[in-house]
C-alpha positions in Angstrom: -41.1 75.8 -149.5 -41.7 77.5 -153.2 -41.3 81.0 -153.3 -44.4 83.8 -153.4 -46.5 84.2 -156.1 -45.8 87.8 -157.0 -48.2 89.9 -158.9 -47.4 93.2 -160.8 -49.4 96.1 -161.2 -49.2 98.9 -163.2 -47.6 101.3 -160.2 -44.4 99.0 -160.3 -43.7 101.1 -163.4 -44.4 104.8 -162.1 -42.0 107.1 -162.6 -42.4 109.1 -160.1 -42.6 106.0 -157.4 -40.1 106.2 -154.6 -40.3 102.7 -152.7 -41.8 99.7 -153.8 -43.5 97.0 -151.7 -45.9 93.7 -151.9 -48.9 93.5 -150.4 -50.0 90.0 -149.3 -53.4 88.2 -150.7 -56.3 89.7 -149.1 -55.8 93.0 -149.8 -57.7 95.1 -151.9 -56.0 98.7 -153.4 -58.2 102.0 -153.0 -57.1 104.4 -155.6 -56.7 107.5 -153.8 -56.9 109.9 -157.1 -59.6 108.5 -158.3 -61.8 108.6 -155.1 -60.4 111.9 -154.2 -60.7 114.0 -157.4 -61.0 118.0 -158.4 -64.0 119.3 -158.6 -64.5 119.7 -162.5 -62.1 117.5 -163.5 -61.8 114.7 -165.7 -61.6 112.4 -162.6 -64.9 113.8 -161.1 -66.7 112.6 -164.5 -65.2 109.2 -163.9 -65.6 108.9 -160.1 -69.6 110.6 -161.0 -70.3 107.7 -163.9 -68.7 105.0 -161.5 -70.8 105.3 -158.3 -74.5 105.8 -161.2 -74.8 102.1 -161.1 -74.9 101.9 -157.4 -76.9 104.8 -157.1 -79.4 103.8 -159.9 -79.9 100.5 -158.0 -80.8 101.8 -154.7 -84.6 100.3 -154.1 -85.7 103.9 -152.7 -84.6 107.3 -152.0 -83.8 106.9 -148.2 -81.0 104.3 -149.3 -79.5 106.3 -152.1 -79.1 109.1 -149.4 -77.4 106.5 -147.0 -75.2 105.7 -149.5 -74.4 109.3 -150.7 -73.5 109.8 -146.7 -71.4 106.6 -146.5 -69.8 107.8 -149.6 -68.8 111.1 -148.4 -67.8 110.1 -145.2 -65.4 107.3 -146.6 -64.2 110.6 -148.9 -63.3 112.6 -145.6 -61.5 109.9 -143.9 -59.2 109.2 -147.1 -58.8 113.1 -147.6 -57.3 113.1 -144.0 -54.9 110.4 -144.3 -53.7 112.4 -147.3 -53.3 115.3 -145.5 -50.2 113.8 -143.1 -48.5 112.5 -146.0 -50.4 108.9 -147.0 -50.0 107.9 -150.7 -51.5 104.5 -150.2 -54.5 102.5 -148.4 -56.0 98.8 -148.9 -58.9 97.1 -147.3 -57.7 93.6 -145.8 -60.5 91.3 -145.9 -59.4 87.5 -144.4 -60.8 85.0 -143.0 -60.4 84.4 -139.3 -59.0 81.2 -139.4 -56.4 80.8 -135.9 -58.0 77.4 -134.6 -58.1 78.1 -130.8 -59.2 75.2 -128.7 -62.1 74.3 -131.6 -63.5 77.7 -131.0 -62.5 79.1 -135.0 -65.9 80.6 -135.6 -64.6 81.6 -139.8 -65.5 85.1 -139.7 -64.2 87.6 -141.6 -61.6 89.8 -140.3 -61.4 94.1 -141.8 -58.1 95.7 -141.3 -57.1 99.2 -143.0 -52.9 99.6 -144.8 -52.0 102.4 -145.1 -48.3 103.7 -145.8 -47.7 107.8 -145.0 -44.4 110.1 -145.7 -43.1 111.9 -143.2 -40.4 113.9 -143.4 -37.4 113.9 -140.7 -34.4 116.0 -139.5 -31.4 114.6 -141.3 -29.7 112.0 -138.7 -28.4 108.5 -139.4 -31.5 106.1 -140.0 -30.7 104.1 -137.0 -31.2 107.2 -135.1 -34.1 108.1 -137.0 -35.4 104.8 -136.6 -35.1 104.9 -133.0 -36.2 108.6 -132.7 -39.4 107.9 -134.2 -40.8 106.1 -131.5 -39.5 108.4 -128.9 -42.2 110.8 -129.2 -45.0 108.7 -129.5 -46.2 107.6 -125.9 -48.0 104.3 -124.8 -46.5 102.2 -127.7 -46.1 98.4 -127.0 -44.4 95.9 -128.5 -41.3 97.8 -129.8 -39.0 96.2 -131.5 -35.9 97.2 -133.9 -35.2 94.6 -137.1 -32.4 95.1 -139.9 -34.7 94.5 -143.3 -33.5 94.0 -146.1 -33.9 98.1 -147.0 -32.3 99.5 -143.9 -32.9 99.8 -140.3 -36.8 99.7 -139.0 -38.5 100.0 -135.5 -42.0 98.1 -135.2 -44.8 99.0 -132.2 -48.3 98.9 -131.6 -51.0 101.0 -129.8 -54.6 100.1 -128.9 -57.0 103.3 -128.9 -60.7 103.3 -128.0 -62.8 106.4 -129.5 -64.1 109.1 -127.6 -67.8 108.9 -126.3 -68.8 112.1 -128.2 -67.2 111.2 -131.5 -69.9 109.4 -132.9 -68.2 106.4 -133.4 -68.2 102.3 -132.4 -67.1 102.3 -128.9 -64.7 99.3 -130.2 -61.1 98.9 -129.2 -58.6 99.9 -132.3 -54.8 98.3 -133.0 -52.9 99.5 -134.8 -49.1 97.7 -135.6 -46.3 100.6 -137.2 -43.2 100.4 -138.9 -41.0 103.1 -139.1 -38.8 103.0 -142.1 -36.2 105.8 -142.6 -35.3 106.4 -146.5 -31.7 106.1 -147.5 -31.8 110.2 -147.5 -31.7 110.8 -144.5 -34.2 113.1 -144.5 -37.5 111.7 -144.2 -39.2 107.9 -143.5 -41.8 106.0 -144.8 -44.8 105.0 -142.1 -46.5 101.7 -142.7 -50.1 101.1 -140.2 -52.3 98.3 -140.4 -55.6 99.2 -138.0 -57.8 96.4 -137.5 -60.5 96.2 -133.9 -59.5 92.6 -134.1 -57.3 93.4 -131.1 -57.1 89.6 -130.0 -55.5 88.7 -133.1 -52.7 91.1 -132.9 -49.8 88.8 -133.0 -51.4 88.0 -136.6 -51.3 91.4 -137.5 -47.9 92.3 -136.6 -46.4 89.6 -138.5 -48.8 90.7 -141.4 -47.0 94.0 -141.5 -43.6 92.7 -141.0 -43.9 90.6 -143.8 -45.1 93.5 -145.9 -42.2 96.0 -144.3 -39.7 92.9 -145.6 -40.4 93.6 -149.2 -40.2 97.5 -149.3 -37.3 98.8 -151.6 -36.1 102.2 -151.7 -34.9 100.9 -155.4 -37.0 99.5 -158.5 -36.4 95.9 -157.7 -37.0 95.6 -161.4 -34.0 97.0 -162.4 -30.6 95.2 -163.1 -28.3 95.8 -160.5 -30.8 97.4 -157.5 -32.2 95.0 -155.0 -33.8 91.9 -155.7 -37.4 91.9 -156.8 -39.6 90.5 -154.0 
């Protein structure tokens, strides 16, 4: 079997990044600084003259407010992942194609990546690892791997919304990794959330294929970890 095609973007060369990790075809990058700028700021202007076109093309005023709405509300949700420590999200858009009895219907399939800090007391990350799950209740599926960046624990949770909260009453997996750095002091969370709940065993090894390529060192670099 030939390797992955990997692509390169222009992140792999931040120098401020502190893991790196491949996401697999389907996925779709959102930038978080540009769709979450400061008022005033050079960003705002860009964010303003990227959403004219869309706004411009509205047919009449009741969809340009719909959009505005949609807008904001995609804003809030992205400002509270950031606020518990995410520094990434992608859309997954794939095609549902698990052929089950002849009853594939091809429709499209969302899910939402999203990869959060959080920082830990300083323990072995085995222990770390472990501890992570230990105070998160009703998780399924747990499992504990060796990757090739350290020791990881894997689980999964199905939540429905509450009835006042104005959302789709539709069921909600989500499949975690925990990660513990090489510190010691903190771990990296990595979610995929998709209300595709009967394609779960998909989805988990979606995200453990993605948890496989994470590096706590630039793979890019002689000497560190091979580039995956």
């Amino acid at each position: 079997m030939s390797a992955p095609t990997v692509i390169l973007t222009d992140s792999v060369n931040d120098p401020e990044a502190e893991l790196w990790f491949a996401e697999p075809a389907g996925f779709t990058s959102l930038p978080l600084d540009g769709l979450l700028p400061e008022p005033g700021s050079p960003a705002a202007d860009t964010l303003r003259t990227a959403v004219a076109p869309f706004l411009d093309a509205a047919p009449n005023e009741m969809v340009r407010q719909q959009f505005i709405s949609h807008f904001a509300s995609g804003q809030q949700l992205l400002w509270a992942l950031r606020e518990v420590g995410t520094v990434h999200c992608s859309i997954g858009l794939h095609r549902d194609d698990v052929d089950e009895a002849g009853m594939n219907s091809g429709q499209p399939l969302l899910s939402l990546f999203t990869l959060s800090w959080r920082d830990t007391a300083v323990a072995p990350r085995g222990v770390t690892a472990a501890r992570a799950l230990a105070v998160n209740e009703g998780r399924t599926h747990i499992e504990y791997l060796e990757l090739p960046c350290g020791p990881a624990t894997f689980s999964e949770s199905v939540c429905t919304p509450s009835a006042d909260s104005g959302l789709p009453q539709l069921s909600l997996l989500q499949v975690h990794a925990h990660l513990p750095h090489p510190d010691c002091k903190r771990l990296v969370v990595l979610t995929l959330s998709t209300t595709a709940v009967a394609r779960r065993e998909q989805y988990r090894a979606v995200l453990q294929q993605i948890a496989e390529t994470v590096s706590f060192d630039d793979p890019l670099v002689p000497g560190t970890s091979e580039a995956r």
